[in-house]
C-alpha positions as CSV (number, residue, x, y, z in Angstrom):
1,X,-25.6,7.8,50.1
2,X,-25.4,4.0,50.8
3,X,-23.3,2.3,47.9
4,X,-23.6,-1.1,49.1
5,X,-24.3,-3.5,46.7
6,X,-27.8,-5.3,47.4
7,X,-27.8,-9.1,47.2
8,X,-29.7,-8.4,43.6
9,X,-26.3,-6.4,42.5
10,X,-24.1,-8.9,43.6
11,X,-26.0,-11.3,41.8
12,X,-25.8,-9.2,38.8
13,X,-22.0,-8.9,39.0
14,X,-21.3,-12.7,39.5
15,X,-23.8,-13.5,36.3
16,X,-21.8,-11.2,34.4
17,X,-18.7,-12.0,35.3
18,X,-19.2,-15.9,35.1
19,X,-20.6,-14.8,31.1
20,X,-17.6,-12.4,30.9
21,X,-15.5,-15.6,32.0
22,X,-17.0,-18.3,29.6
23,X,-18.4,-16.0,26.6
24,X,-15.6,-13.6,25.9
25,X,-12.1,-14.2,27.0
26,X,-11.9,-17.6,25.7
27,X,-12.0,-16.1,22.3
28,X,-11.5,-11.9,22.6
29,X,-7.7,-12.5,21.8
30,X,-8.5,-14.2,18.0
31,X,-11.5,-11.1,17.8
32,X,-9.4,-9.0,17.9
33,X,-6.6,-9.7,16.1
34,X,-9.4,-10.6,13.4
35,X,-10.9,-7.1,14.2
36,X,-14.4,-9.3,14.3
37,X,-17.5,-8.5,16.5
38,X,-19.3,-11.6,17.4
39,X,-22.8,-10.0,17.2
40,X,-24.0,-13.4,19.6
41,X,-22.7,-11.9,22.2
42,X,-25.4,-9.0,22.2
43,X,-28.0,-12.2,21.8
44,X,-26.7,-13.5,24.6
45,X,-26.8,-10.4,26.8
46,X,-30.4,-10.2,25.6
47,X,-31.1,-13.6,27.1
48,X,-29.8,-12.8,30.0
49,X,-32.3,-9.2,30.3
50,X,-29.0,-7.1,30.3
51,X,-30.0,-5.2,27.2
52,X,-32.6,-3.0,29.0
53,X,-31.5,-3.8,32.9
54,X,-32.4,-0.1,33.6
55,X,-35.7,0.2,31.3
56,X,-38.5,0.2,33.4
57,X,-40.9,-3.6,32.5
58,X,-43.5,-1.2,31.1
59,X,-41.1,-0.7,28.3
60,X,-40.2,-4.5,27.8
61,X,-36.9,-4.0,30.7
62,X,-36.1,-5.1,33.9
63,X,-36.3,-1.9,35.9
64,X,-33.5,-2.5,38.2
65,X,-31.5,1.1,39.1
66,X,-29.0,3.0,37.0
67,X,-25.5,1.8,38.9
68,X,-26.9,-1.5,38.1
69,X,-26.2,-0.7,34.7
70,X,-22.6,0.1,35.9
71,X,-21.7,-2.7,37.4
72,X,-22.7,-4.3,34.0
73,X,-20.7,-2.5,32.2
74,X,-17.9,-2.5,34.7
75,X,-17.9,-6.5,34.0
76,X,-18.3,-6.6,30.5
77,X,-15.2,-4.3,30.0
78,X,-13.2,-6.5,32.4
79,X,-13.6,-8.9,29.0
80,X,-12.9,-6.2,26.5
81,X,-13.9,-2.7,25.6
82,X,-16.0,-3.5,22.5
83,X,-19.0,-5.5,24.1
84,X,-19.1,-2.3,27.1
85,X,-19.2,-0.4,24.4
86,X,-22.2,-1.9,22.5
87,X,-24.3,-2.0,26.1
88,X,-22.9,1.6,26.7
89,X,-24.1,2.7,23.1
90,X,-27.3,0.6,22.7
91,X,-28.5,0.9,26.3
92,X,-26.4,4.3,27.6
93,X,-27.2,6.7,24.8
94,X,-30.1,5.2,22.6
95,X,-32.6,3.6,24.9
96,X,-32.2,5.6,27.7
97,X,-32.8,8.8,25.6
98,X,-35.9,7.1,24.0
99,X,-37.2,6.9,28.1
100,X,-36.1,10.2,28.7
101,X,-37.4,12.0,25.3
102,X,-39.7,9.8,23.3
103,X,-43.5,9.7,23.3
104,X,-45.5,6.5,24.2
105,X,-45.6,5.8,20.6
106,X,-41.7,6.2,20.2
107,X,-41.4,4.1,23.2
108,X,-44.3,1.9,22.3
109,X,-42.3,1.2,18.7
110,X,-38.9,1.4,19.4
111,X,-37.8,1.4,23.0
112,X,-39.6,-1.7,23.9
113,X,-38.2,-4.2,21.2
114,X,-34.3,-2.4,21.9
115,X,-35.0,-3.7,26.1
116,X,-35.9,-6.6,25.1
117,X,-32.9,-6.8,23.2
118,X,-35.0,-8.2,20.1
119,X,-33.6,-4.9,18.0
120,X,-30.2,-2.7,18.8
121,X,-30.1,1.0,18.9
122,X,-27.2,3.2,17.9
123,X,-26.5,6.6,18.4
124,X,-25.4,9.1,15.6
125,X,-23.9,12.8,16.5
126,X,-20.5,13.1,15.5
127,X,-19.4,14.2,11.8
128,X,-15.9,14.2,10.0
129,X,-15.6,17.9,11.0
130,X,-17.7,17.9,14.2
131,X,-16.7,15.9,17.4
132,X,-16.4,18.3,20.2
133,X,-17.9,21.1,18.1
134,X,-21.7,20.0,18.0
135,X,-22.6,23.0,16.0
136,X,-20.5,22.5,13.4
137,X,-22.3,19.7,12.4
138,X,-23.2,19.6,8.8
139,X,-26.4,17.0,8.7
140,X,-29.7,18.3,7.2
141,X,-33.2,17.8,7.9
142,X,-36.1,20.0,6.0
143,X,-39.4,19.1,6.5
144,X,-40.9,17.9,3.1
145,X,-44.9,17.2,4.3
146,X,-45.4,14.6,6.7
147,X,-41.4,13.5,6.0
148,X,-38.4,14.7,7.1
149,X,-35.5,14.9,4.2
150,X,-32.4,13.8,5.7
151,X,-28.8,14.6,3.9
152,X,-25.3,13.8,5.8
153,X,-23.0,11.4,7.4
154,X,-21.7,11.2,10.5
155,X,-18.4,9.1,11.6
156,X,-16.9,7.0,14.6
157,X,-20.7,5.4,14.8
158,X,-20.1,2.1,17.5
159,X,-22.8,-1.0,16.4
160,X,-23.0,1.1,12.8
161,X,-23.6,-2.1,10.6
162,X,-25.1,-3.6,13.3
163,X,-28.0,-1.5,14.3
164,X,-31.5,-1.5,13.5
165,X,-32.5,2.4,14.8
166,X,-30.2,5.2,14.7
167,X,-30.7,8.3,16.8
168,X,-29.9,10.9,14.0
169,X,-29.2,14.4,14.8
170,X,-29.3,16.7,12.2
171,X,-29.8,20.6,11.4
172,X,-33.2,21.7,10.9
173,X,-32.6,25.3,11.1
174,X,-28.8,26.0,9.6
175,X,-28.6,29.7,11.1
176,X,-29.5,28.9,15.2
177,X,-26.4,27.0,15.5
178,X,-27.2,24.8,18.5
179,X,-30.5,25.5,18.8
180,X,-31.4,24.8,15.0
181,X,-30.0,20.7,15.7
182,X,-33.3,18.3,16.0
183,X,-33.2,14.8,16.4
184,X,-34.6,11.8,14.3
185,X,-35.4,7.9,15.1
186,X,-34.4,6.7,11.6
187,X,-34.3,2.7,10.9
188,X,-32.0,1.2,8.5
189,X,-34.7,-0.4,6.3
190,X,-35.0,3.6,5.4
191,X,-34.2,3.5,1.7
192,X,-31.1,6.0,1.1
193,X,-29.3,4.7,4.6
194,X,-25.5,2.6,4.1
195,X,-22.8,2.1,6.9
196,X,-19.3,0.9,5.9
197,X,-16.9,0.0,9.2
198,X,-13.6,1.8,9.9
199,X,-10.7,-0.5,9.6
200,X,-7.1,0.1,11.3
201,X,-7.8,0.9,15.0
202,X,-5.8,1.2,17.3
203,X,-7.8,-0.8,19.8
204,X,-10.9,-1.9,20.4
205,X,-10.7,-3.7,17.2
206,X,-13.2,-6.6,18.2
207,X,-15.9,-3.7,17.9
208,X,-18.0,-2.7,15.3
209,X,-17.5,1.2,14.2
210,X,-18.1,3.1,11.1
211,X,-19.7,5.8,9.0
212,X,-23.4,6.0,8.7
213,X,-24.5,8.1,5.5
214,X,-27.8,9.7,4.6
215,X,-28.9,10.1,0.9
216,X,-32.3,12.4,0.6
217,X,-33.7,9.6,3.5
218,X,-37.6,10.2,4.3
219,X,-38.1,10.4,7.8
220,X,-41.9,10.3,9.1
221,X,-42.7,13.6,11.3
222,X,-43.6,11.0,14.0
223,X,-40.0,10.2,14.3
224,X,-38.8,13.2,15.7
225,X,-37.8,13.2,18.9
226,X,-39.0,16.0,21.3
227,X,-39.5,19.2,19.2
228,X,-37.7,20.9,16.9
229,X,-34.6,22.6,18.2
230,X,-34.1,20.1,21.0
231,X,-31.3,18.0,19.6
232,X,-28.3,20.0,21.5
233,X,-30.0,19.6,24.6
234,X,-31.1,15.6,24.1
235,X,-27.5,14.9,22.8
236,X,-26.2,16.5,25.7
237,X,-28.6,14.9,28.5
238,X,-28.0,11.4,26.1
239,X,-24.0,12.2,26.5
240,X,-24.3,12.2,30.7
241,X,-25.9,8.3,30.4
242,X,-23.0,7.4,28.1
243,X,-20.6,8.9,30.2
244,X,-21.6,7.1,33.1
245,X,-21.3,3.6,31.3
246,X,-17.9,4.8,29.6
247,X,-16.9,5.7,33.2
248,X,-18.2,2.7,34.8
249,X,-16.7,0.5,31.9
250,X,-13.4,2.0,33.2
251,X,-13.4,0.4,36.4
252,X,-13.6,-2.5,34.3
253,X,-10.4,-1.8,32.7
254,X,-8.0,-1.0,35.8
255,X,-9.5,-4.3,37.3
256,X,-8.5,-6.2,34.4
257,X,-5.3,-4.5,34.1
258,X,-4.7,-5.2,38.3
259,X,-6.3,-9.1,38.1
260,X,-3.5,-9.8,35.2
261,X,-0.3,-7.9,36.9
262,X,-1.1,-9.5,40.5
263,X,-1.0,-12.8,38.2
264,X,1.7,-11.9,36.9
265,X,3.8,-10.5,39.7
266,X,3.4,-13.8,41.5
267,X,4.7,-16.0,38.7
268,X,7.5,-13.7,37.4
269,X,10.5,-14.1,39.9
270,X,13.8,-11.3,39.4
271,X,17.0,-11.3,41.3
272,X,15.8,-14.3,43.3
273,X,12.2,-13.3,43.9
274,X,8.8,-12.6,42.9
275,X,8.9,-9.5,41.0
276,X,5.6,-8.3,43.2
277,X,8.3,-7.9,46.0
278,X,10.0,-4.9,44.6
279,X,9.2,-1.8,45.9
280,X,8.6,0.2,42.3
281,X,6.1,-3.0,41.0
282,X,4.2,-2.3,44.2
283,X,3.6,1.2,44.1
284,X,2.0,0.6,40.9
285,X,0.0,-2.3,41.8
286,X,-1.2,0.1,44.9
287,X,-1.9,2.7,42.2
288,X,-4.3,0.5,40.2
289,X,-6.2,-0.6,43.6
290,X,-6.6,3.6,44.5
291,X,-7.9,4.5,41.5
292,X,-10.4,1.2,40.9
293,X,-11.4,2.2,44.3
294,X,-12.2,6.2,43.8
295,X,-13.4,5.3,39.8
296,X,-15.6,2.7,41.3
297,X,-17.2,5.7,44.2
298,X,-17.4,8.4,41.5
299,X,-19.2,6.1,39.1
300,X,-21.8,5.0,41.8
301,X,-21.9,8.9,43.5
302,X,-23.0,9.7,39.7
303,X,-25.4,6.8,39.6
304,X,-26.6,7.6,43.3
305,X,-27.7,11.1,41.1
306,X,-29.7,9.4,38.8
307,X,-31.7,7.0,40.8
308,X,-32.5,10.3,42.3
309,X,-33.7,12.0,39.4
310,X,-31.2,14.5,40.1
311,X,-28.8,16.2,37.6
312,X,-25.6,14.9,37.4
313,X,-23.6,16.5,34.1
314,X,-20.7,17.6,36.6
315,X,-20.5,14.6,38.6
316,X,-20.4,12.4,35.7
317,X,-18.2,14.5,33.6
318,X,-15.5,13.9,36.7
319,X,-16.6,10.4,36.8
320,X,-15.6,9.8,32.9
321,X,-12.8,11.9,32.7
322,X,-10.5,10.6,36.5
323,X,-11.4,7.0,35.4
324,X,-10.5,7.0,31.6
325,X,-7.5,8.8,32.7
326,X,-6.9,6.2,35.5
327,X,-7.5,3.0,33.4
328,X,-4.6,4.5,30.6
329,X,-2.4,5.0,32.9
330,X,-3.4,1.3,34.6
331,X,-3.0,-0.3,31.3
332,X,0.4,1.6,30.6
333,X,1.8,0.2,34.1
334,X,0.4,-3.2,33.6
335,X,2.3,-3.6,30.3
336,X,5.0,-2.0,32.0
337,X,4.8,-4.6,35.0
338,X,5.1,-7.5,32.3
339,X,8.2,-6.2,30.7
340,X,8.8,-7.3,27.5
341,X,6.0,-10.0,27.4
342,X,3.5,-7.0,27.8
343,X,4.5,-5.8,24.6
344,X,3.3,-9.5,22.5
345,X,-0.1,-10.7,22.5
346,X,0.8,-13.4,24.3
347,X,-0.6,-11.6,27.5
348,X,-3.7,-9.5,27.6
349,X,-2.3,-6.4,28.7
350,X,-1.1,-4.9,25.4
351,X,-4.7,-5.3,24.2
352,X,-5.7,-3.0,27.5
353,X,-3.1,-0.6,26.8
354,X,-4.5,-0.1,22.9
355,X,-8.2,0.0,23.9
356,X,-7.5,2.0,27.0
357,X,-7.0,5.1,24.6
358,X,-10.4,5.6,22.9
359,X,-12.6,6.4,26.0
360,X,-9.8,9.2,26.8
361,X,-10.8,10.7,23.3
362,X,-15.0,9.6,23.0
363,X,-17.7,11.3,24.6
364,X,-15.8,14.3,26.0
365,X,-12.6,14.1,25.1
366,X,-9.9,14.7,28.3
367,X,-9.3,18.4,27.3
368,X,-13.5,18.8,27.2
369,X,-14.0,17.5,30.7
370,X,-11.0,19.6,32.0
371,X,-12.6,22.2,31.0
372,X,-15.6,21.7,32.3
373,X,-14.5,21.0,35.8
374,X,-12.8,24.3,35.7
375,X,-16.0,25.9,34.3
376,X,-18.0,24.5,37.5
377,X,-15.5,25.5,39.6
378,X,-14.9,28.9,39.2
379,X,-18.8,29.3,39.0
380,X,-18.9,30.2,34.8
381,X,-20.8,27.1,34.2
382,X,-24.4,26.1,36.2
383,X,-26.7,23.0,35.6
384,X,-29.6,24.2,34.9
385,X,-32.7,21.7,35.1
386,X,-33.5,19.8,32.0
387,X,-37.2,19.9,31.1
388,X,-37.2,16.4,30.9
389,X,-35.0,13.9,33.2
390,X,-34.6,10.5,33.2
391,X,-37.1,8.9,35.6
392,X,-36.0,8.4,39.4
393,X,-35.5,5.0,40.7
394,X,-37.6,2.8,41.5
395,X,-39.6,3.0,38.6
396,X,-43.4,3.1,39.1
């Protein structure tokens, strides 16, 4: 495994970052406190090919490789959580399930216009009483002649009013548990579709999330995606592409968190010098750089995985969980670093601390992970190989 960055990934990660530095943190600070998403930003991103970077051109993308995506991602969080989010949730776990699942006619119709970033795709699994607990899920779909009758809501829906195609997964068969969950591509023109956004985050308040609800809403049979009984195993193969943005999104995070202290630690001067020469400051500034360092390597041994064609559930279940983990704790020391000004608005930090916490608790919560690691380790859990994978890099 070779994770050099190619000149084309380099380029890729100034482009971003340059945007990053003249799109978003001029004006993140007022989004946020206004809890507003600027939707141009997902225009812009579009503009720039970003919103299919991974997509292969025969689907309207660019076709570069999956830790292309990452460093993306890794960029656009350095700005702020929400617009990672929206790549993470349009790109991650919409479009690249649509390459992974979806017929040439689902591709044909939906995944080309969402790489082209002329439409955006959201991603709809979790319910007011099922997060972790996929089969609880109380979503309905019964088959009505060539339609699909969908019933339900699900919550915590990132790009919610935003969106033009939701991937819906609902219950087609109530008494198979996980294998009775199917899932739909269901448009918001869709008569008997409404979103209304959650106010009062805690962070990532310059994001769009909210409750999507389904009232009797006619789904054509052509809309399903892969057959019948094959939601739990798309949401889980959709859930290791989201990961692996969440995770490289992280990286993001403890960079931004390490680019403002080192700021800081040179301009804030204590008992005669700069703060950044006491002994305590530096072991966490040498703490951020470890674990931006062995984030970054997990994200890109997990993306290494995919460009494969390989499985990579375990290796990007570590991946999420050690760099969410690393980027709270980053964010908790960086605001701890800028003393009492880390606790205003006036710096960044206290906005990294708040949105730090949500990728700890989304797509796999800590405790879900843990578990998981343990499961592979002592040999109770096994990947076995999906019937469908995403295609290996470089696409034909």
């Amino acid at each position: 495994m070779n994770f050099s960055l190619t000149e084309d990934q380099v380029a890729v990660r100034k482009m971003v970052r340059q945007f990053v530095d003249r799109e978003i943190n001029p004006y993140i600070q007022e989004w946020d406190a206004r809890g507003h998403f600027e939707a141009n930003i997902l225009k812009r991103l579009a503009d720039l090919d970003l919103m299919g970077v991974c997509i292969p051109e025969k689907y309207g993308g660019i076709g570069m490789d999956y830790n292309t995506l990452a460093i993306i991602c890794d960029e656009l969080e350095r700005g702020d959580t929400a617009f990672r989010t929206a790549v993470s949730v349009h790109t991650g776990l919409n479009s690249m399930t649509l390459l992974q699942w979806g017929n040439e006619y689902q591709k044909e119709k939906y995944l080309v216009p969402q790489a082209r970033g002329e439409k955006v795709g959201a991603f709809g699994l979790t319910e007011p009483n099922a997060g972790s607990d996929v089969a609880a899920m109380l979503t309905t779909a019964k088959l009505d002649g060539d339609h699909y009758i969908l019933n339900g809501s699900k919550t915590w829906i990132s790009l919610c009013d935003i969106a033009d195609h939701f991937l819906i997964f609902a219950k087609t068969n109530k008494e198979k548990q996980h294998h009775g969950i199917s899932c739909f591509i269901v448009e918001r023109q869709y008569p008997g579709v409404t979103t209304k956004a959650i106010k009062g985050k805690l962070g990532i308040r310059a994001g769009n999330t909210g409750e999507v609800f389904l009232e009797e809403v006619r789904v054509p049979k052509e809309n399903l995606l892969g057959q019948e009984g094959e939601g739990f195993k798309i949401a889980m193969s959709a859930l290791d592409n989201g990961r692996f943005t969440v995770a490289a999104g992280a990286c993001g995070l403890i960079n931004a968190c390490l680019e403002a202290s080192i700021k800081y630690c040179h301009e804030r001067k204590t008992f005669g010098k700069e703060i950044g020469r006491h002994q305590l400051v530096q072991q966490m500034i040498a703490k951020m750089s470890a674990n931006l360092e062995t984030s970054r390597l997990l994200v890109y041994q997990a993306g290494w995985l995919k460009n494969e064609g390989k499985r990579n559930t375990r290796e990007t279940s570590l991946a999420k969980w050690l760099a969410c983990d690393a980027a709270f704790e980053a964010a908790n020391d960086a605001v701890q670093i800028h003393g009492a000004y880390g606790y205003s608005n006036e710096y960044p930090v206290e906005r990294y601390l708040r949105n730090s916490k949500a990728p700890v608790i989304y797509e796999g919560t800590r405790e879900i992970h843990t578990i998981m690691q343990a499961e592979y380790a002592l040999g109770y859990r096994t990947d076995k190989p999906l019937n469908q994978m995403l295609p290996s890099w470089p696409f034909e």
